[in-house]
N, C-alpha and C positions, 0 to 999 in steps of 0.2 A: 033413676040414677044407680041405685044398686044393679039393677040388672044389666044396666051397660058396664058396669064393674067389675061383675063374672064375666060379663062377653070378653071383656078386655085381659082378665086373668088366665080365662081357657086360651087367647091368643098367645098370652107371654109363654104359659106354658107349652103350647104347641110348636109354636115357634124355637125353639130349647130342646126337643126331641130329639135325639138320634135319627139322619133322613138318610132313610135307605137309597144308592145313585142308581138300583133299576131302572127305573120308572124313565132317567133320562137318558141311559142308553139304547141303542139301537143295533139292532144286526147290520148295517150301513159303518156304523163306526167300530164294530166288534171285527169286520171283513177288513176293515180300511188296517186296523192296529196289528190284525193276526199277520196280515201282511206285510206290514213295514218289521214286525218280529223275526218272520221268515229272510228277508232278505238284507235287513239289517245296514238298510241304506235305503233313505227317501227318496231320491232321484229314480232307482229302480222301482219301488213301492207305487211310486206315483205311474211311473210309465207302465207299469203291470197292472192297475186299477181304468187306467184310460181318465185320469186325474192329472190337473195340475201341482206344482209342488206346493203350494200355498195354498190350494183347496186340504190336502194331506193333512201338510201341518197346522193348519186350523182344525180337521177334526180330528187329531190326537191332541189337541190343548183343550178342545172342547171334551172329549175323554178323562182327561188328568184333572180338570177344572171338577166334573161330575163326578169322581171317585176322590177326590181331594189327595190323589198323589201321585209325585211324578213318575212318570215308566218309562221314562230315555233320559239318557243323557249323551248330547252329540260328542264326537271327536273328530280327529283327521281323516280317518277311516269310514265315518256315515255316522251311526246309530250304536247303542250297544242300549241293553234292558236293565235297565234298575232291579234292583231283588222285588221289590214294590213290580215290576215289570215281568218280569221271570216268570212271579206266579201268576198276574194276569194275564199272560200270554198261554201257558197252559191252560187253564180257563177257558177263554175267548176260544182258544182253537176245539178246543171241546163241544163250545158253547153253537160253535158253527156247525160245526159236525154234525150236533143233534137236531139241530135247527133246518138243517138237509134233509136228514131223515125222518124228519117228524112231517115235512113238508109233502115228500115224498109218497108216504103212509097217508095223508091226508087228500091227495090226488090221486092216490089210487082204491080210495074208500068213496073218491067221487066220481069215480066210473072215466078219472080223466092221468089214467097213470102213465110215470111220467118215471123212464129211466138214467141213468146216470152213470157214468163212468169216471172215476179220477184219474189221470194220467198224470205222473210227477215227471219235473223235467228242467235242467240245469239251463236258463236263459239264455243266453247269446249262444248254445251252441245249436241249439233244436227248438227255440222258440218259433220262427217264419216256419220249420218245416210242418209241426205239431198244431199250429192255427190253422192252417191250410186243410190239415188230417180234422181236425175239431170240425172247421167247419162245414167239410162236404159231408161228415157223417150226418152233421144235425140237418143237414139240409135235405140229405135221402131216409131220414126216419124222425117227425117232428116230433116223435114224443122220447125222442134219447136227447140229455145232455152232458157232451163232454166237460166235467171240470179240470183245467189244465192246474195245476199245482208246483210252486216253483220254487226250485231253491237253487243253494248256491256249490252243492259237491256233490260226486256220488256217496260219499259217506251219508248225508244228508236226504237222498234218493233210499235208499236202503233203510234206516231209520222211518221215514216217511209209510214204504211199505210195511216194515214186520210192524208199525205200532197200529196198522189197520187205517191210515189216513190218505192211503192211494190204491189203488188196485192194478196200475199197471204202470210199465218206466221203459226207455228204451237204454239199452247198455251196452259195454263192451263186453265179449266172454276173455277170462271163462270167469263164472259165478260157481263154483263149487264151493258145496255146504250151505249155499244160502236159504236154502228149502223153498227157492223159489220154479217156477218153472217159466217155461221158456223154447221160444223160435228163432232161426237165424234169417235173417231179414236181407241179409247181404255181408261182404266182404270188404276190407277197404288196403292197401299196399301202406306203407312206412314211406317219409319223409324226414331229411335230415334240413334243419333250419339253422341259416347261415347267419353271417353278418352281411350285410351287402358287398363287402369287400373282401370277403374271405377267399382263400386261396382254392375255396371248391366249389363258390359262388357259381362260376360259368360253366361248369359242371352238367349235364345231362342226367347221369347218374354216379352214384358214388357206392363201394363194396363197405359193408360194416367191417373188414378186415383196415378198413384203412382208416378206421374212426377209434382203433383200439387205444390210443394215447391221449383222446379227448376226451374231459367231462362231458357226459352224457346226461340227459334231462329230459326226463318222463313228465307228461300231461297225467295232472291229478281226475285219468276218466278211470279209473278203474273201481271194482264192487269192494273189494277188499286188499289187504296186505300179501295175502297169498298171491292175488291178482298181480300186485305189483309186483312180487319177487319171480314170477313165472314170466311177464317181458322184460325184468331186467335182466333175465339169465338169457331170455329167447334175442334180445338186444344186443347183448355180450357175451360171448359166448367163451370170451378166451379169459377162466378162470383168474390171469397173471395182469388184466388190467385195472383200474379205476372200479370202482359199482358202479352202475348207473344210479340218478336221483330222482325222487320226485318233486315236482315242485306246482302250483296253481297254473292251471291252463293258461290263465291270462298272462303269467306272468314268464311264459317258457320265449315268445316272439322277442321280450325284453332281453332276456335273458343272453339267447341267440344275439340279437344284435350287439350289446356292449360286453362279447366276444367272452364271457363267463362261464360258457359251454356251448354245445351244441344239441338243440330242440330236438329231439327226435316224437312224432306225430302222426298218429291216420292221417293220410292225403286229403281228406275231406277237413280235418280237422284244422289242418296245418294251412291249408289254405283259407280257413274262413279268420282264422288268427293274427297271417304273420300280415307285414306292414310293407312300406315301402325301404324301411332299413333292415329288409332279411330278403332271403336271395332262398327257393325254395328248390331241393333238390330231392328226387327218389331214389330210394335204399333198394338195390337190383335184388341183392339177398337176405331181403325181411321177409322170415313167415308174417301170411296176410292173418291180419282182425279181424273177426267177425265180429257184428253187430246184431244186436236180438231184441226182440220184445219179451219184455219179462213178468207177470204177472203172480199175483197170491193164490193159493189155495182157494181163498175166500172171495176171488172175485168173479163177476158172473161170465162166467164162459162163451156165450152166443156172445156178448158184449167183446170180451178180447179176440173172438174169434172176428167180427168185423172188424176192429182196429188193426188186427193184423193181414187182413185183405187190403183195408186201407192206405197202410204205412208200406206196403211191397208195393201196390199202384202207384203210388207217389215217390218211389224208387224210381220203380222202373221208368217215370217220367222224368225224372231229374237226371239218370244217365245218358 
């Protein structure tokens, strides 16, 4: 009887301990959380995992449940991180990080190594083309893996690179100052994005001299501020009009249609955007963009240097 006494006391007390939630998380739900961090909306989270929404959000409640506290709180907008959140999201993305490279180092101490590339890259606009690039590369060298890496701006593209969590992005130039480097991949002409009704809708083409008294609206693609104030001069040229602005890619086709300004956009851009309530016209006298692969110091070289054989092939096939 005693000694079922103690058994029963070491219980109570064991039970009472401080229980560390390692043990029941997993790199499964560490990918699933850095994820929905990153994009800050389930619906994307989920579709970026190859997840249902409801598989998702069962394994971030099953997350919150195991560290006893919560790291989202939904609104109108998707998602946004708890300060409880904030820091386990730094964490987790660390947590994965090393969890890659420790993997990595351990395949290749097993005579079975196994290379890897991170590519970062804003989803709806280079996601179909970047799977396509991912997957012929892995499929002509099975021991390279591309991680595509996604988020929601180039601000966020940039960040991603100098903190050391991608090694390569594709972008608009110019990037001066970034200290990154970089290939021109191709070139793309200016579009002006109408309302479907607008007075230069049936238009062919249209001269930026005749856009001089219309708000103008830049697509939030560029690396930096500098970036943007270099097409909004190269945009407008005549000192004595309006500035042009910047505003979220998604939201320039909306923009255009309920007549707020006028879109202007890479032609690639502007057409994978506008809708059936914009009317998409070419700008005859827009210097062209160039577009580049842009890469860190710190990333491995053979590695970009196929990604950029890649990404020009699969140009030159989409032309």
């Amino acid at each position: 009887m005693a000694g079922s006494d103690a058994v029963d006391q070491d219980r109570w007390r064991y039970d009472r301990r401080p229980r560390s939630a390692l043990p029941e998380l997993s790199i499964r739900l560490l990918e699933s959380f850095h994820t929905v961090a990153q994009e800050g909306n389930i619906t994307r989270a989920a579709a970026r995992l190859h997840l249902t929404q409801q598989t998702l959000s069962a394994q971030i409640k099953q997350l919150e449940r195991a560290l006893g506290a919560d790291l989202l709180v939904r609104d109108s907008r998707g998602v946004r991180l708890t300060e409880a959140g904030e820091i386990f999201a730094e964490g987790a993305g660390a947590m994965v990080s090393g969890l890659a490279e420790l993997s990595a180092r351990v395949n290749q101490a097993a005579g079975q190594s196994i290379s890897r590339l991170r590519v970062v890259f804003c989803p709806r606009s280079t996601t179909p083309f970047l799977i396509r690039v991912a997957n012929e590369l892995e499929a002509a060298d099975p021991t390279l893996r591309v991680v595509l890496v996604s988020v929601r701006s180039m601000a966020e593209t940039r960040c991603e690179l100098e903190a050391g969590r991608a090694d390569a992005a594709l972008m608009w130039l110019p990037i001066e100052g970034s200290g990154l480097r970089h290939t021109v991949i191709g070139s793309d002409g200016w579009v002006a994005v109408f309302a479907h009704d607008d007075a230069f809708a049936d238009r062919d083409r249209v001269l930026l001299a005749e856009l001089t008294s219309a708000p103008l609206v830049l697509p939030g693609i560029f690396m930096s501020a500098a970036a943007e104030r270099h097409w909004a001069a190269a945009l407008r040229p005549d000192p004595g009009s309006p500035q042009a602005t910047v505003a979220d890619t998604a939201d320039g086709p909306i923009i255009a249609a309920r007549r707020q300004g006028i879109w202007l956009a890479p032609e690639s851009l502007g057409r994978r955007y506008a809708d059936a309530n914009n009317r998409i016209v070419r700008i005859a006298d827009a210097p062209p963009i160039e577009a580049a692969v842009v890469w860190t110091a710190q990333a491995p070289q053979p590695l970009t240097t196929l990604l950029v054989r890649a990404i020009r092939a699969a140009v030159e096939v989409n032309e």
